[in-house]
N, C-alpha and C positions, 0 to 999 in steps of 0.2 A: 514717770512721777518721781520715782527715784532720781534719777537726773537732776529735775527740776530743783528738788530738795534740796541733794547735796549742792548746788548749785548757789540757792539760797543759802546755804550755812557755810561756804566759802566766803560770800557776798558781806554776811556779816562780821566775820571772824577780819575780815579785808578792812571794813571801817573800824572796827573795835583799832585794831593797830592804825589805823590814821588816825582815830580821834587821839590817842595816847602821843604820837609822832607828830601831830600837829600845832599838838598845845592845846586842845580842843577844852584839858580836863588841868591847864594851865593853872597855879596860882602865885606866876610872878615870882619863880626860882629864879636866884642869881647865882653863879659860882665864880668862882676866882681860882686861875692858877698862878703859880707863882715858878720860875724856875730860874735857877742858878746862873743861866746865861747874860754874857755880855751883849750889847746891841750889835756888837761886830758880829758874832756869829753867827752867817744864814740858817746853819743848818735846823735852825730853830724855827723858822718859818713855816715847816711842816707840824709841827706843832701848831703853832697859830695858825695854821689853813684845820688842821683835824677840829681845832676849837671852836673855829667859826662855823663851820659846817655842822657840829653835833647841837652849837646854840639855835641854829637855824632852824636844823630840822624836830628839834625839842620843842622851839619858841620859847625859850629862855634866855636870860642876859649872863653871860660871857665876857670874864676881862680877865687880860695877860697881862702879868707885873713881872718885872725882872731889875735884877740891880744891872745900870748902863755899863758897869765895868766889869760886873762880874764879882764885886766885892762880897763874901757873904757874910760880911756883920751887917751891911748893907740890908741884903736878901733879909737878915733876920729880923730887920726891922720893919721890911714890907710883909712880910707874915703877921707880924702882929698889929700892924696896920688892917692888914685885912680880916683881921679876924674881929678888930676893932669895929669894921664896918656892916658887921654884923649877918654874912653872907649865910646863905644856905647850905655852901659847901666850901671845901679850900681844895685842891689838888694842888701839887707841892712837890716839889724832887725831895731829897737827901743828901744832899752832897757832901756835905760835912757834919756826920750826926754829933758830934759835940759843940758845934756853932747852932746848931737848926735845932735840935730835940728840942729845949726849951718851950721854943714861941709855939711849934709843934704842938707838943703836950698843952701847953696852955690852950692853944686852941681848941681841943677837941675836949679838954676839963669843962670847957665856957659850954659845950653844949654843939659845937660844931661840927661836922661830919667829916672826915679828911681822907683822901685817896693820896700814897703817896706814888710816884709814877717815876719813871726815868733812870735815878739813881737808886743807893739804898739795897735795903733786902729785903724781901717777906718776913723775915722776923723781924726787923729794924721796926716795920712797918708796926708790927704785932705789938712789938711791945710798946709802941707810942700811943698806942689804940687807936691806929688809922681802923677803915672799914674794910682796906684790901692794899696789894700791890698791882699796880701795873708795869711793868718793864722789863727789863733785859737783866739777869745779875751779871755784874760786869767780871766778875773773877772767872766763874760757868763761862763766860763767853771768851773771854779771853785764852781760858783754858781750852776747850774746844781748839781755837783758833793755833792754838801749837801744837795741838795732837795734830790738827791737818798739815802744818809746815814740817813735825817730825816725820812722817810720813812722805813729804815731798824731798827729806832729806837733809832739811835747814839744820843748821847746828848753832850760828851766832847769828844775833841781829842788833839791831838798833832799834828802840823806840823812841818815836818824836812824842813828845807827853809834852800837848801846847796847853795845858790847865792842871799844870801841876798841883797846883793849890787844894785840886781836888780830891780826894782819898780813891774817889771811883776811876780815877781816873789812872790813880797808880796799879792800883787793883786789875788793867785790862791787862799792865804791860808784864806785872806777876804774873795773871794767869798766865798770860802766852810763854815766860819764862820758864814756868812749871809744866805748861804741858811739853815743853821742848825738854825736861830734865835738866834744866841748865840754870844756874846764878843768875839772877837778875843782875846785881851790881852795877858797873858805871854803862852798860847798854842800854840806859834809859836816860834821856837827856833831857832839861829844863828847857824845851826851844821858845818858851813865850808864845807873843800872839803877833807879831808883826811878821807879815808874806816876807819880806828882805830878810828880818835877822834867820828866821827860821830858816829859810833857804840856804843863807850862811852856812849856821850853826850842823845840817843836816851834811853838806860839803864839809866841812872842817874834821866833822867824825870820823866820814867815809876816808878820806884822805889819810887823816893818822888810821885808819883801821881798816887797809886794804881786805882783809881776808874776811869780812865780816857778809854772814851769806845773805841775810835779809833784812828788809826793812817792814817796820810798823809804823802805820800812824793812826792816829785815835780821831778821827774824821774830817773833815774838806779844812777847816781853819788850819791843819799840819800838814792833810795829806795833798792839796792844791802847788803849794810851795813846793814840798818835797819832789814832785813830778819835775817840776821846774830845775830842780837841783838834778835829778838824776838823769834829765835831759843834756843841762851844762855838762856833765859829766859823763856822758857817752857811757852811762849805766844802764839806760831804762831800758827796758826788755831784756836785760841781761843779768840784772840781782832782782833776787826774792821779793816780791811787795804785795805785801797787806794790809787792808783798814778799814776799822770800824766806821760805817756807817756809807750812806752816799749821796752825792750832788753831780751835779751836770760834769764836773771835770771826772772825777771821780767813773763814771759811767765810761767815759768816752775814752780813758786810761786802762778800763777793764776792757773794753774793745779792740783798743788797739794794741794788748798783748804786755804794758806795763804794768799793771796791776792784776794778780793772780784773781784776787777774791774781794767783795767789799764785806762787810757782815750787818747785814740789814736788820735796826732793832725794831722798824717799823713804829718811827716816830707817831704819826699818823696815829696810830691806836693805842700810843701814850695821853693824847688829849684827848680824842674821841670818846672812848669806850668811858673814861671816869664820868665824863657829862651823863652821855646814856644811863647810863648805873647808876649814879646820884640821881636823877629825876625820877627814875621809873620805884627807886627805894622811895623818895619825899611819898613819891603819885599812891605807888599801891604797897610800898612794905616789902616788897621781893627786891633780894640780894644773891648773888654766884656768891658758891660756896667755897670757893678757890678761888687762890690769888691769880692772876695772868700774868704768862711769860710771853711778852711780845718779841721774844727773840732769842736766840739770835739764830738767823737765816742767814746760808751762803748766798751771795749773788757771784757768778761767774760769768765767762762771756756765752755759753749756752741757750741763758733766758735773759735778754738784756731789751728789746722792743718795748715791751711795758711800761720798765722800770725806766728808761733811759726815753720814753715818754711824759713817765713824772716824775722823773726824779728834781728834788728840791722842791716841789711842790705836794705832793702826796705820798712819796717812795725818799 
């Protein structure tokens, strides 16, 4: 009888979360994210897979806005575009809090709910009066990321910084400067976005700066190239490499012994989890009382099967 019981109060605790996961208790939430990214960069497609997936199984509508080049006065105009359209929620990077707070703040003044996710800080966040962070702090991560290279012995490197424009973006190649104890100064290079110049630009360094012990790069749009360059160069397997984030090359680089480490911020549950969170607040009022740090996890060649199963699409 006991059995039976607990049996039944499994049974319903099981639909209660399907009715909520289904939309069952739906009333036509839409959310909007919006993020910094160029149409070039794939690596944002793990994003739009985590998006579509959390609409899906919400039953909500879901749309991804990005400026196509990556401009963010651009961005800040689709922010308030969409906050124009009157959504139920915005998620939202920070890449440039002095370009973005504005339309930010204005949005969530109008009555709108906002997660900021990706870039930024928990407090950045705080003070804009988002509802929460999700994502990786890029300085913590980067800093991390040169304690493990001091440790491996790294003393100079390079960073390919293909989004400079970005502040988060400077912010990985400080961290890792600082956790190595060493000057950032001209070790961090403007290589842009094009696979050729980058490639270039990454040979050109390495050439004037033989003794330079590793390289960084800030994910697949630098770190793709760079591979390339350090192949031409009868480098790879042979200097220090590191970098944020991963994709199919990226995987296959950590495998075959040229890339040390990737540092995975788990895209995936930079879009996911805000959708989650925003519906189940609209649904029933319940909100996590902490911000989330989706990162940063080493990937090594150790655990690579899964990742290098999804990588670029979920990983």
């Amino acid at each position: 009888m006991k059995a039976a019981m607990k049996k039944i109060a499994v049974s319903a605790v099981a639909a209660t979360a399907l009715m909520g996961a289904s939309g069952a208790m739906a009333e036509g939430e839409r959310y909007v994210l919006v993020s910094h990214a160029p149409d070039s960069d794939s690596w944002w497609n793990t994003i739009k897979n985590g998006l579509a997936l959390a609409g899906e199984q919400m039953d909500v509508t879901v749309e991804y806005r990005n400026p196509p080049t990556g401009d963010l006065a651009d961005m800040a105009r689709i922010i308030e575009q969409a906050a124009a359209s009157a959504p139920n929620g915005i998620i939202t990077t920070l890449a440039d809090p002095d370009v973005l707070s504005g339309p930010i703040r204005a949005a969530v003044d109008s009555g709108i709910d906002v997660i900021i996710i990706n870039s930024g800080t928990p407090e950045q966040a705080r003070e804009l009066g988002a509802l929460m962070y999700v994502g990786q702090p890029e300085y913590d991560a980067g800093f991390a990321a040169g304690l493990r290279a001091a440790g491996d012995g790294v003393g100079s490197f390079l960073c390919v910084n293909h989004y400079i424009s970005s502040p988060s973006s400077t912010e990985r190649c400080q961290g890792f400067a600082d956790g190595l104890g060493v000057e950032l100064g001209n070790q961090m290079i403007d290589s842009g976005q094009d696979p050729s110049e980058i490639q270039n630009r990454v040979m050109a360094y390495l050439n004037a700066n033989p003794d330079t012990d590793a390289v960084l790069t800030l994910g697949p749009t630098s770190a793709d190239p760079t591979i390339l360059a350090l192949n031409q160069m009868g480098l790879a397997g042979d200097i220090y490499f590191g970098t944020f984030d991963l994709g199919g090359d990226i995987v296959q680089a950590i495998r075959d012994g040229i890339i040390q480490w990737g540092i995975d911020q788990q895209p995936f549950l930079q879009a996911y989890l805000p959708v989650i969170v925003l519906t189940n607040y609209h649904r029933f009022g319940v909100l996590p009382g902490n911000n989330i740090n989706s990162g940063p996890g080493f990937v090594t060649a150790d655990a690579l099967d899964l990742v290098a199963e999804l990588a670029g699409e979920y990983r």
